[in-house]
MARPAMAR-609814 format. One record per residue: residue in three letters; y, z, x of N, C-alpha, C in turn. Coordinates in nm, 4 decimals. Atoms other than C-alpha are relative to their C-alpha. Layout:
<tises>
+---------+----------+----------+----------+----------+----------+----------+----------+----------+----------+
! residuo !  n.north !     n.up !   n.east ! ca.north !    ca.up !  ca.east !  c.north !     c.up !   c.east !
+---------+----------+----------+----------+----------+----------+----------+----------+----------+----------+
!     Ala !        Y !        Z !        X !        Y !        Z !        X !        Y !        Z !        X !
...
+---------+----------+----------+----------+----------+----------+----------+----------+----------+----------+
</tises>
This chain:
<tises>
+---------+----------+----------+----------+----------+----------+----------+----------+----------+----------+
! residuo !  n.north !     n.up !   n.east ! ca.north !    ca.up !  ca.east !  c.north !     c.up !   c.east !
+---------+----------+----------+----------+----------+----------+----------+----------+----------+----------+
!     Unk !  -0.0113 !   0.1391 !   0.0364 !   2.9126 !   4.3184 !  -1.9692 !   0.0255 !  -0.0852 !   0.1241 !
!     Unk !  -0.0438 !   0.0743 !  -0.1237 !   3.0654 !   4.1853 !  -1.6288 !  -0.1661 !   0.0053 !   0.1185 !
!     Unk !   0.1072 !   0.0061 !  -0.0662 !   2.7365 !   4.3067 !  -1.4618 !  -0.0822 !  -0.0936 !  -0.0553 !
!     Unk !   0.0532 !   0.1050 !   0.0728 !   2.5693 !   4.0985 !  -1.7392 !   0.0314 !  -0.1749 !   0.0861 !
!     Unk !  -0.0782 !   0.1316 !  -0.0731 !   2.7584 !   3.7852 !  -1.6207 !   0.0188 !  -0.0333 !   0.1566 !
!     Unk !   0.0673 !   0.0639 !  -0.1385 !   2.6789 !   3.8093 !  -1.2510 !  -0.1178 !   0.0473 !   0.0020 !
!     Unk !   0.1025 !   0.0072 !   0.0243 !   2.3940 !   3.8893 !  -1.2949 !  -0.0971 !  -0.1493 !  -0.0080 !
!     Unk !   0.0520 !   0.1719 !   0.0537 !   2.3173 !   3.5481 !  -1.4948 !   0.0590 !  -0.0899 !   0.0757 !
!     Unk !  -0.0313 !   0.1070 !  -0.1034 !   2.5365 !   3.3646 !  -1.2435 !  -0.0564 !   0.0054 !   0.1149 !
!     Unk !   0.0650 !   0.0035 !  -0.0676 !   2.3371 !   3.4849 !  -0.9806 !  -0.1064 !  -0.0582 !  -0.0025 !
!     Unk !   0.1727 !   0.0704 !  -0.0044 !   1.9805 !   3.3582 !  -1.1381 !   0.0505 !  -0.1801 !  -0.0323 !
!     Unk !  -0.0481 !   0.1492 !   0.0143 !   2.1994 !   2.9929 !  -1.2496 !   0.0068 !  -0.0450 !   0.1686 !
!     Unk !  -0.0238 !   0.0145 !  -0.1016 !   2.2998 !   2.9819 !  -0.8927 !  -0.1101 !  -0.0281 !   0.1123 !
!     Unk !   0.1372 !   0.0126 !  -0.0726 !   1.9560 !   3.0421 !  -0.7530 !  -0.1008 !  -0.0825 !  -0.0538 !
!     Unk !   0.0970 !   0.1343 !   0.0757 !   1.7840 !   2.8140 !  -0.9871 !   0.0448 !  -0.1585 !   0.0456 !
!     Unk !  -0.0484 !   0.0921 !  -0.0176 !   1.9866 !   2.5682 !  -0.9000 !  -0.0250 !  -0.0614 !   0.1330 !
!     Unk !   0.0294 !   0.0122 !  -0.1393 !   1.9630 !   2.5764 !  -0.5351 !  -0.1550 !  -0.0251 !   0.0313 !
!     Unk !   0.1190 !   0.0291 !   0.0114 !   1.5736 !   2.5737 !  -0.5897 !  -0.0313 !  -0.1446 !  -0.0250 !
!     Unk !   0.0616 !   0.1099 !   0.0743 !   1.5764 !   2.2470 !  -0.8079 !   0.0411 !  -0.0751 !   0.0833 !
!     Unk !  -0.0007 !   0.0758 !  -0.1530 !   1.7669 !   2.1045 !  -0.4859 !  -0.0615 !  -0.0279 !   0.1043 !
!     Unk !   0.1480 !  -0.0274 !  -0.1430 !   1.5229 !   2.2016 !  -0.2041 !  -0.1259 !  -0.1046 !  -0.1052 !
!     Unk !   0.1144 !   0.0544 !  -0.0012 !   1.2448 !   2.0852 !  -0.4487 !   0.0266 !  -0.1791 !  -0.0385 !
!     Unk !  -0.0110 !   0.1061 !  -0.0010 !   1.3904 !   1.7459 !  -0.5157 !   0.0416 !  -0.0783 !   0.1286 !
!     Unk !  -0.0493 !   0.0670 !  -0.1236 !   1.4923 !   1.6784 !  -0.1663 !  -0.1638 !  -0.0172 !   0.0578 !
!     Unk !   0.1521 !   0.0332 !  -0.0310 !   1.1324 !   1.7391 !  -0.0692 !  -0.1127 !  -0.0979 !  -0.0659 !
!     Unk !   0.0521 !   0.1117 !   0.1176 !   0.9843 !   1.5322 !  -0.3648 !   0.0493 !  -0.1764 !   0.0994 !
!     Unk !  -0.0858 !   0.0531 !  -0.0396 !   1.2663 !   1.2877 !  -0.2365 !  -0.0753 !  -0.0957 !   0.1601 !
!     Unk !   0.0194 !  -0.0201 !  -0.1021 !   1.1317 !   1.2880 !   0.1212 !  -0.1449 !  -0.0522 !  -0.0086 !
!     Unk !   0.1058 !   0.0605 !   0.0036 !   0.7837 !   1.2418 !   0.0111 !  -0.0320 !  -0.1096 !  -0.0374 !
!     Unk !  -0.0365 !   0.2030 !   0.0132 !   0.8419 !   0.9171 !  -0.1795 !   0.0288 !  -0.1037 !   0.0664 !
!     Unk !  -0.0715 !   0.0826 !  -0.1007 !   1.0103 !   0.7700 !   0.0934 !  -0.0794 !  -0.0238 !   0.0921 !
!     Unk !   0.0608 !  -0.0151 !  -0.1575 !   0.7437 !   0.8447 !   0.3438 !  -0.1432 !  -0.0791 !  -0.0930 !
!     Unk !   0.0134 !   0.0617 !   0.0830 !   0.4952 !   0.7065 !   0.0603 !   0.0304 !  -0.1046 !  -0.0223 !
!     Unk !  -0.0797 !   0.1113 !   0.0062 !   0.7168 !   0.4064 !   0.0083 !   0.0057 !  -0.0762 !   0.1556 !
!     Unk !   0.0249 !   0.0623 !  -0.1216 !   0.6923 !   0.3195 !   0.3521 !  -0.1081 !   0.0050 !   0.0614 !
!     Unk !   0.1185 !   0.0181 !  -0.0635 !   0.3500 !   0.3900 !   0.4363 !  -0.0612 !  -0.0881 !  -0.0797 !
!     Unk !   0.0700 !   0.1009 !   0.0335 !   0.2529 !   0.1538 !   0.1831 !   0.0046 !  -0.1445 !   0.0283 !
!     Unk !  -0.0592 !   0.0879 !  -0.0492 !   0.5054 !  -0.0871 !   0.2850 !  -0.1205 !  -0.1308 !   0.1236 !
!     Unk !   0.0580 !   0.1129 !  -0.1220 !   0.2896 !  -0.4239 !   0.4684 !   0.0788 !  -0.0045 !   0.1374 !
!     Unk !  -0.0450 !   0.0121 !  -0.1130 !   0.3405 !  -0.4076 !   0.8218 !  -0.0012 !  -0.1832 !   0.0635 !
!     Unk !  -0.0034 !   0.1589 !  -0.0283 !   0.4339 !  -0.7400 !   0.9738 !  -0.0953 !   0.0140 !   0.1566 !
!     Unk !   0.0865 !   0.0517 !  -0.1144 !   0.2385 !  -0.8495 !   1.3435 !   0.0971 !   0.1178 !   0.0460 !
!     Unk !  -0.0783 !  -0.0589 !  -0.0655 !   0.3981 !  -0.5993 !   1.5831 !   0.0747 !  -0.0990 !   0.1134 !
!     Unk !  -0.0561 !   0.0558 !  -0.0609 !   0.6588 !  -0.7561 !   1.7401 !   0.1481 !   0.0036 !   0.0581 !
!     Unk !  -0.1742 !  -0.0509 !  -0.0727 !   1.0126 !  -0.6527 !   1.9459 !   0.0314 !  -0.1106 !  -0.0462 !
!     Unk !  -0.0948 !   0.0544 !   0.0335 !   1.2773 !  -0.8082 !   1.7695 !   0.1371 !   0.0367 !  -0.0258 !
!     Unk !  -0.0944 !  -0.0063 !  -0.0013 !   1.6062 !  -0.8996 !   1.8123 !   0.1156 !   0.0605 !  -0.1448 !
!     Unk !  -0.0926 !  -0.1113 !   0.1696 !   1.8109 !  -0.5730 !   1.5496 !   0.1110 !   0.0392 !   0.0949 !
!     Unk !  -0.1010 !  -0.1215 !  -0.0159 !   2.1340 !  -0.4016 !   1.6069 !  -0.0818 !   0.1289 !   0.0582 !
!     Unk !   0.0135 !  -0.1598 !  -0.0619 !   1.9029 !  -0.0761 !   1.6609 !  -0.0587 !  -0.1049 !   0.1525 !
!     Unk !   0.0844 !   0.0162 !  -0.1321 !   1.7211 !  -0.3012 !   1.9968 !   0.0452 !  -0.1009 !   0.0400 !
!     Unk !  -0.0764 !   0.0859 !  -0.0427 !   1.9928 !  -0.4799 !   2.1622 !  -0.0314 !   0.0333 !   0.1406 !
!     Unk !   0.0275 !   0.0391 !  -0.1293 !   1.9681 !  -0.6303 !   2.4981 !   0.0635 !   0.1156 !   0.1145 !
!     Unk !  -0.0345 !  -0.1304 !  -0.0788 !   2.1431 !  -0.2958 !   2.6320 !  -0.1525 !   0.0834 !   0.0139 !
!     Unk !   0.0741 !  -0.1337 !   0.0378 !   1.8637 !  -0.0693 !   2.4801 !  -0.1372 !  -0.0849 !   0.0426 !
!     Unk !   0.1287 !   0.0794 !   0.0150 !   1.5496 !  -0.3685 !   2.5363 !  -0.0731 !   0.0740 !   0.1561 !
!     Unk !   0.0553 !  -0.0165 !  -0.1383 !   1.3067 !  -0.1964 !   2.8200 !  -0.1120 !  -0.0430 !   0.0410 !
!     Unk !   0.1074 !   0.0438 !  -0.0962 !   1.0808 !  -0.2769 !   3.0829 !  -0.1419 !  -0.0134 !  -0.0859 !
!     Unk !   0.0863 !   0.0131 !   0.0899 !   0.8319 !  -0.1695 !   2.8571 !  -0.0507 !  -0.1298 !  -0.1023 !
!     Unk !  -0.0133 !   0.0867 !   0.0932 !   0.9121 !  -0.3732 !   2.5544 !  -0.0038 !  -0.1711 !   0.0647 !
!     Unk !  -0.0071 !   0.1532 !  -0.1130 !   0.9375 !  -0.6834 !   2.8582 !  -0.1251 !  -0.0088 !   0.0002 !
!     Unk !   0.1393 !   0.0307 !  -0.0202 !   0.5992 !  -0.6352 !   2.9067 !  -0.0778 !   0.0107 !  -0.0639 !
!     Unk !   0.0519 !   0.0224 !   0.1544 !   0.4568 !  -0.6159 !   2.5654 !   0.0059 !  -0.1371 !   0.0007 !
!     Unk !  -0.0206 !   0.1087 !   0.0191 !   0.6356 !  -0.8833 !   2.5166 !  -0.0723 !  -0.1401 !   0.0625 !
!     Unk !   0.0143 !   0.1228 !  -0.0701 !   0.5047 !  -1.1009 !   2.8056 !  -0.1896 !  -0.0126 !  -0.0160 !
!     Unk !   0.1275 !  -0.0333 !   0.0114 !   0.1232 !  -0.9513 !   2.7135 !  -0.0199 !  -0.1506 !  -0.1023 !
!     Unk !   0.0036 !   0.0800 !   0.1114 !   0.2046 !  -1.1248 !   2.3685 !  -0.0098 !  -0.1505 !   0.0061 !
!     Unk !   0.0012 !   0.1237 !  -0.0595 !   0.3194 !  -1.4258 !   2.5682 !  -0.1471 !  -0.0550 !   0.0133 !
!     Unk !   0.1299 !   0.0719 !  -0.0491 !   0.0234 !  -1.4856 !   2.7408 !  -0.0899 !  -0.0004 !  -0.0727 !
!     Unk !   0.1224 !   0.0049 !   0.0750 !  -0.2238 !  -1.4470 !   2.4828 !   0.0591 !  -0.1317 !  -0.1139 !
!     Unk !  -0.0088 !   0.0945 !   0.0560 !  -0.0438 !  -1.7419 !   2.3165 !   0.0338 !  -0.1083 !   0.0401 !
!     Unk !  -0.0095 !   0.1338 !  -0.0819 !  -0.0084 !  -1.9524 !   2.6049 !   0.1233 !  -0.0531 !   0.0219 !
!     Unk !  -0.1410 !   0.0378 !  -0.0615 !   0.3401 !  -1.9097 !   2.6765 !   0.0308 !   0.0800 !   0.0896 !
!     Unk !   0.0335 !  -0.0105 !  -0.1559 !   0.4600 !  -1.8469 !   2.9866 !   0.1697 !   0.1019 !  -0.0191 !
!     Unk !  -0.1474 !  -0.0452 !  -0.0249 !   0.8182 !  -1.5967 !   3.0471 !   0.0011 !   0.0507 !   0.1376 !
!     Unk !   0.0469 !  -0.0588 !  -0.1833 !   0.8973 !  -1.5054 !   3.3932 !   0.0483 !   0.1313 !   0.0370 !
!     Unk !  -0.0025 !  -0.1725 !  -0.0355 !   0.9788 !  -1.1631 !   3.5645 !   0.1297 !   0.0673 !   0.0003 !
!     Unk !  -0.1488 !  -0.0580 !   0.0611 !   1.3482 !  -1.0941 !   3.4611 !  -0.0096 !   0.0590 !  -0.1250 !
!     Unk !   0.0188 !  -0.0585 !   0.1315 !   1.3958 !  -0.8688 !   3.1863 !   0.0978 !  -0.0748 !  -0.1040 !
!     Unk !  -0.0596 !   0.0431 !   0.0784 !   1.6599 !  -1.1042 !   3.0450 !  -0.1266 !  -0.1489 !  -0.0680 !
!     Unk !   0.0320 !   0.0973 !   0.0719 !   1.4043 !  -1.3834 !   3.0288 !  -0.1439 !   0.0642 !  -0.1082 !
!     Unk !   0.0887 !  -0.0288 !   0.1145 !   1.1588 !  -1.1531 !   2.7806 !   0.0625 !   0.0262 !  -0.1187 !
!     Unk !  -0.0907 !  -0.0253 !   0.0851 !   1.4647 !  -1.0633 !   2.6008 !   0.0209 !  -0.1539 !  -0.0812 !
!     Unk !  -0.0160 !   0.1150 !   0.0582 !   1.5333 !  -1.4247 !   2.5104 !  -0.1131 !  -0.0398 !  -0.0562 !
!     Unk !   0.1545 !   0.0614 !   0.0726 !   1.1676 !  -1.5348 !   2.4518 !   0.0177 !   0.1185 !  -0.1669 !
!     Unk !   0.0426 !  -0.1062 !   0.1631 !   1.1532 !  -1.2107 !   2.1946 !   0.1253 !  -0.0518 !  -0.1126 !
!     Unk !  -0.0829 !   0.0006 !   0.0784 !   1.4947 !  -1.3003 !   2.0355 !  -0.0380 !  -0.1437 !  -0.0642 !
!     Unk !   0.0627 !   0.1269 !   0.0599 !   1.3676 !  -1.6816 !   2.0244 !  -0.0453 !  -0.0068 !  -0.1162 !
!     Unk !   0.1668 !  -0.0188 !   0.1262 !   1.0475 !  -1.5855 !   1.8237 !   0.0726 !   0.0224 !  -0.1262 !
!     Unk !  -0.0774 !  -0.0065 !   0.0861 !   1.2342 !  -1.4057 !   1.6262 !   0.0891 !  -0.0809 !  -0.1034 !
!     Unk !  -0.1008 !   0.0753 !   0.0582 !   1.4874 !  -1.6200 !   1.5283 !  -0.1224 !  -0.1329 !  -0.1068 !
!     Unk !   0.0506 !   0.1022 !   0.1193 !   1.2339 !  -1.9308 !   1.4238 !  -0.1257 !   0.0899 !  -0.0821 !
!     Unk !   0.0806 !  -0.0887 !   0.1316 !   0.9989 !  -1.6371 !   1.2361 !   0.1062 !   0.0098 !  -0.0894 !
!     Unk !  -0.1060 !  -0.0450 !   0.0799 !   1.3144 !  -1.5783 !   1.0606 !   0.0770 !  -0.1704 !  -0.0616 !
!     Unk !  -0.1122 !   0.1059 !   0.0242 !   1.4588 !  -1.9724 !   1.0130 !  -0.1516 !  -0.1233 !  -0.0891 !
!     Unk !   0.0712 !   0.0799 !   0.0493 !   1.3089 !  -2.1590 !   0.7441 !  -0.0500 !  -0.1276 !  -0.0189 !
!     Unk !  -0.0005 !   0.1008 !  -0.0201 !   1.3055 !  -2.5111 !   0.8632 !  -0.0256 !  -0.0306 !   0.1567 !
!     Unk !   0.0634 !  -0.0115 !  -0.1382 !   1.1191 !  -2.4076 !   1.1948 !  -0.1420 !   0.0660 !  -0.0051 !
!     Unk !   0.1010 !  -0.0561 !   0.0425 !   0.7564 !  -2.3829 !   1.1902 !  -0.0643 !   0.0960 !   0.1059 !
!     Unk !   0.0111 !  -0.1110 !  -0.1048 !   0.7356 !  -2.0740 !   1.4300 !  -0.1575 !  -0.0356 !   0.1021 !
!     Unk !   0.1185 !   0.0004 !  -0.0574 !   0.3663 !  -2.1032 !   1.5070 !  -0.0627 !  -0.0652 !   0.0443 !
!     Unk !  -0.0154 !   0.1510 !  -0.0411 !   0.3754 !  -2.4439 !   1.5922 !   0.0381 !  -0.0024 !   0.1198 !
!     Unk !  -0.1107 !   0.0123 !  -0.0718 !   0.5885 !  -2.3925 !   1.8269 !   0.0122 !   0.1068 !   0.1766 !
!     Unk !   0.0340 !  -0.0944 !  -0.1138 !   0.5378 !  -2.2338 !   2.2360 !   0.1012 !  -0.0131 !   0.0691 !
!     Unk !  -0.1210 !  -0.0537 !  -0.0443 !   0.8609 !  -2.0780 !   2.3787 !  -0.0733 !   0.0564 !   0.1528 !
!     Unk !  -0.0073 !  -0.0384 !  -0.1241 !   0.8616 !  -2.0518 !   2.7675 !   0.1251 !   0.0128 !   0.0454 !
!     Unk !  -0.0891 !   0.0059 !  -0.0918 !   1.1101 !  -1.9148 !   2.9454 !  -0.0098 !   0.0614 !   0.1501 !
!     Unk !   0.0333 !  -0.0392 !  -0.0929 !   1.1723 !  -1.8716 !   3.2795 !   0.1803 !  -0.0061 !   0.0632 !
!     Unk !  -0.0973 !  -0.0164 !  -0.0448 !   1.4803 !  -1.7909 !   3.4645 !   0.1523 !  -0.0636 !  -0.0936 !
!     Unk !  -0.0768 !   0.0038 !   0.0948 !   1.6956 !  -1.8163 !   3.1451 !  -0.0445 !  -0.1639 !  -0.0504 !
!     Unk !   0.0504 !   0.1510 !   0.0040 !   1.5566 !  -2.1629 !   3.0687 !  -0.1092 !  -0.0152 !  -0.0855 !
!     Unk !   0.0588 !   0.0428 !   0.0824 !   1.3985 !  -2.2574 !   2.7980 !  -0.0699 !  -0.1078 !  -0.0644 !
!     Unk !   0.0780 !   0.1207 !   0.0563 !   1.1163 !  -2.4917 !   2.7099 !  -0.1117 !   0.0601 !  -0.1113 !
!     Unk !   0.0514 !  -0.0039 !   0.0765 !   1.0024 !  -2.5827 !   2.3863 !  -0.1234 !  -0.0835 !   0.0019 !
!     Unk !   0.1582 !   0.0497 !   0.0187 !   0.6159 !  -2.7246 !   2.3249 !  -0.1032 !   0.0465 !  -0.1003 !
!     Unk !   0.1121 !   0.0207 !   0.1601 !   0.3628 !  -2.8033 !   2.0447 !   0.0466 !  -0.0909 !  -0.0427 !
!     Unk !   0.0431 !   0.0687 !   0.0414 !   0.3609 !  -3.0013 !   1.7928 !   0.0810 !   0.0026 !  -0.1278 !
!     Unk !  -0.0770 !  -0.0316 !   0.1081 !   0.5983 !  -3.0547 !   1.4619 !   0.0017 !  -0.0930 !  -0.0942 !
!     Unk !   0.0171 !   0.0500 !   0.1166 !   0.5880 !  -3.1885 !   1.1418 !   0.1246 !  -0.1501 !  -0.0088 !
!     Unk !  -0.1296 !   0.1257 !   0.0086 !   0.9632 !  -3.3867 !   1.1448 !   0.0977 !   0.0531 !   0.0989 !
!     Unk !  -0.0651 !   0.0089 !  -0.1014 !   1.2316 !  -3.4698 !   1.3546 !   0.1227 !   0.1195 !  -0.0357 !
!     Unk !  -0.0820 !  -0.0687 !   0.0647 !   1.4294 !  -3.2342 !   1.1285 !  -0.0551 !   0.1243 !   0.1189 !
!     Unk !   0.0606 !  -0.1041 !  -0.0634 !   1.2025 !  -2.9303 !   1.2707 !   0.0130 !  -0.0095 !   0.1399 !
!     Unk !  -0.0059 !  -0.0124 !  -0.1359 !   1.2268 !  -3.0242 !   1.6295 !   0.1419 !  -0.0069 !   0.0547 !
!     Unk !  -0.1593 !  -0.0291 !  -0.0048 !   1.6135 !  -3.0215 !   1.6233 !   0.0852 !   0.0965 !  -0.0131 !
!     Unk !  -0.0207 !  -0.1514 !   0.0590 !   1.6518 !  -2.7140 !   1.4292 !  -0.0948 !   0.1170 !   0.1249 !
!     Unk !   0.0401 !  -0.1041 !  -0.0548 !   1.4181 !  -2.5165 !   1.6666 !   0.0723 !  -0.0630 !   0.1672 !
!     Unk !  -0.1293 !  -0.0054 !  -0.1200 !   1.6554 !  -2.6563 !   1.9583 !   0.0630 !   0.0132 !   0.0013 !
!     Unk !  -0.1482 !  -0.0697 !  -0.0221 !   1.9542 !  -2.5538 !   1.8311 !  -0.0309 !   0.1485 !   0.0301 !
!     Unk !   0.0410 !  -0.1407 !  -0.0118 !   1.7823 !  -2.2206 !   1.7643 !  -0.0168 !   0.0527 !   0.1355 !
!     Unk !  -0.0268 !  -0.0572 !  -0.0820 !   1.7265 !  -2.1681 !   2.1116 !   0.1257 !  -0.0264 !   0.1055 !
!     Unk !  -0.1355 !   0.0416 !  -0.0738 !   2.0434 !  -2.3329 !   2.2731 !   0.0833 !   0.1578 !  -0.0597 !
!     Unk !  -0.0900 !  -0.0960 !   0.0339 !   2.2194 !  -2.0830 !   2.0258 !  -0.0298 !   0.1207 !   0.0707 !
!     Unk !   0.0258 !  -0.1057 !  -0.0696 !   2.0854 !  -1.7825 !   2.1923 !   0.0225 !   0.0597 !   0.0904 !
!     Unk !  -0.1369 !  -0.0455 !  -0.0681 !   2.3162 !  -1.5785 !   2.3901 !  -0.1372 !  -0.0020 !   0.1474 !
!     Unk !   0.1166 !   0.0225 !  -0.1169 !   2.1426 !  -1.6196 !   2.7865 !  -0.0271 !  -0.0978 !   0.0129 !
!     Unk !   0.0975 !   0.1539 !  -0.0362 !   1.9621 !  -1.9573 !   2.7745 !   0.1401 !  -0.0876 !   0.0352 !
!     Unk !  -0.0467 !   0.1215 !  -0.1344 !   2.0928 !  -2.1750 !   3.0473 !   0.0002 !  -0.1459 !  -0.0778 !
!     Unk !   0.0028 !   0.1117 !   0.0687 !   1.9697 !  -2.4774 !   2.9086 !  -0.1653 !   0.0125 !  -0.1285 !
!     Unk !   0.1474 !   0.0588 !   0.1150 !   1.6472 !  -2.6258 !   2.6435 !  -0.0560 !  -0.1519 !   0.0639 !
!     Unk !   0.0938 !   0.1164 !  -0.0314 !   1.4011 !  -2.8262 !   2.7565 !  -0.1129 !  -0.0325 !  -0.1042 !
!     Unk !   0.0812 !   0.0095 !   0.1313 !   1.2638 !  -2.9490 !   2.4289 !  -0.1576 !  -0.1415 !   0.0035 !
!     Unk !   0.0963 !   0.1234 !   0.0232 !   0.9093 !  -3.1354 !   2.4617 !  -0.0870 !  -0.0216 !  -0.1108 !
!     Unk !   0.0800 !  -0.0255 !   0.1211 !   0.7990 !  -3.0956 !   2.1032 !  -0.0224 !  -0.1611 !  -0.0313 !
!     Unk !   0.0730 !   0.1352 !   0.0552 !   0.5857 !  -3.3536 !   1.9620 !   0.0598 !   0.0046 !  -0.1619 !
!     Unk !   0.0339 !  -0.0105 !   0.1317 !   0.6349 !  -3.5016 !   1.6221 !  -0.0441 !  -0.0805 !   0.0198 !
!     Unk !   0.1478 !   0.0654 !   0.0673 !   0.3445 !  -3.5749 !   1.4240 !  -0.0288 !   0.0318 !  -0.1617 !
!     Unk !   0.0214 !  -0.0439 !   0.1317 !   0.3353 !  -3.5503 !   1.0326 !  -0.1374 !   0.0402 !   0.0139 !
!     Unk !   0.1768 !  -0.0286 !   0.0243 !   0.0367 !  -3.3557 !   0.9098 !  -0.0353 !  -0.0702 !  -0.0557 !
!     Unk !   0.0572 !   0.0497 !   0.0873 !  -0.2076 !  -3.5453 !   0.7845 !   0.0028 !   0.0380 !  -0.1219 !
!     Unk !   0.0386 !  -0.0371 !   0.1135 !  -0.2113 !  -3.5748 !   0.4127 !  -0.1558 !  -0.0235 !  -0.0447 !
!     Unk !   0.1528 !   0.0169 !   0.0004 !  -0.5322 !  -3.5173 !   0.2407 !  -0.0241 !  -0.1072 !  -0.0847 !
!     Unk !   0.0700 !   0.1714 !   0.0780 !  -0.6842 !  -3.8569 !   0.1240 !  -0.0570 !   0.0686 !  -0.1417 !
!     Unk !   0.0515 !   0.0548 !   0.0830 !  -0.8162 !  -3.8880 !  -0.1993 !  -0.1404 !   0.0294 !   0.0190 !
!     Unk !   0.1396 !   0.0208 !  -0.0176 !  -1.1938 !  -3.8075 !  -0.2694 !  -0.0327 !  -0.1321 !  -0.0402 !
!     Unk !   0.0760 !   0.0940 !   0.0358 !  -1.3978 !  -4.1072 !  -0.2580 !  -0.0613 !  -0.0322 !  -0.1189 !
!     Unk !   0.0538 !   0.0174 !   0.1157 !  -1.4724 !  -4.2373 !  -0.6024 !  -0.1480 !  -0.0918 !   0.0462 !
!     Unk !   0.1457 !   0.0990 !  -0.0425 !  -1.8577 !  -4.3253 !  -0.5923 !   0.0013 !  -0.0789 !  -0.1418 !
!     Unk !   0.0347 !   0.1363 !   0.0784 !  -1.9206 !  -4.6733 !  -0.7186 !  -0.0896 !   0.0306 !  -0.0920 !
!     Unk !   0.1348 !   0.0096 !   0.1444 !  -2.0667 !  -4.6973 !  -1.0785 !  -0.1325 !  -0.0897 !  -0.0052 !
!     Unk !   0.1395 !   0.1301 !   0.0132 !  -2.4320 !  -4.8265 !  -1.1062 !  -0.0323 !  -0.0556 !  -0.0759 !
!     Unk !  -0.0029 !   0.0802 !   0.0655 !  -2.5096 !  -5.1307 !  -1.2271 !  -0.0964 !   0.0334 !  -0.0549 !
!     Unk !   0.0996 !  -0.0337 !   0.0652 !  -2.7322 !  -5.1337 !  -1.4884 !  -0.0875 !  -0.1309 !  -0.0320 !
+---------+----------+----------+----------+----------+----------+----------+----------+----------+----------+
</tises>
């Protein structure tokens, strides 16, 4: 009888340990699933806890300054001033009363100038605090334009013919 009873606690024991392994793997595959479906955003170094200005490298500087130049902003050859441009971006991709793309972040020896073009005076205030706040930047040199977007007119009602 006692052989009976380990016996059966041996196959409970081992069943059990099975339905673990296969749900951790299940587990594991969902997740990897769940994130490969996941929308990738633009690739872009941004300012996280895991990629702080300790851990930000040379590399990631020069990504960064690739990115620059293909949008006609300018950062100069310190690794603190790609660090700031990337945390910039960041920040007005992330701040909802800053129209990011609008908007061309140069820095250069911790110094920051803003340029383009902005909707209200609201938006060109908010994306200068945004970079004043930013741990590094010296000063803001803000030359943003405002310019409401055009609204769209009205189609032309064609004149009724006389009869």
């Amino acid at each position: 009888m006692t052989g009976k009873f380990l016996y059966l606690a041996a196959i409970v024991a081992g069943s059990i340990s099975l339905v673990g392994c296969n749900n951790t793997n299940t587990n594991l595959n969902s997740n990897a699933n769940a994130n490969a479906n996941m929308a990738t955003p633009e690739a872009r170094a941004t300012a996280t806890p895991e990629n702080s200005r300790g851990s930000y490298t040379e590399k990631q500087a020069q990504e960064e300054r690739e990115r620059a130049k293909a949008s006609k902003e300018t950062i100069g050859d310190t690794l603190d001033d790609a660090w700031i441009h990337t945390k910039i971006v960041a920040k007005l991709l992330t701040n909802s009363t800053t129209p990011e793309r609008k908007i061309n972040v140069d820095v250069v020896n911790n110094v920051v100038t803003l340029r383009g073009t902005v909707d209200t005076a609201e938006e060109k205030t908010a994306a200068e605090k945004v970079a004043k706040d930013t741990d590094g930047v010296k000063s803001v040199v803000n030359q943003l334009k405002v310019a409401p977007a055009p609204k769209a007119s009205p189609a032309a009602k064609p004149k009724a013919a006389k009869a």
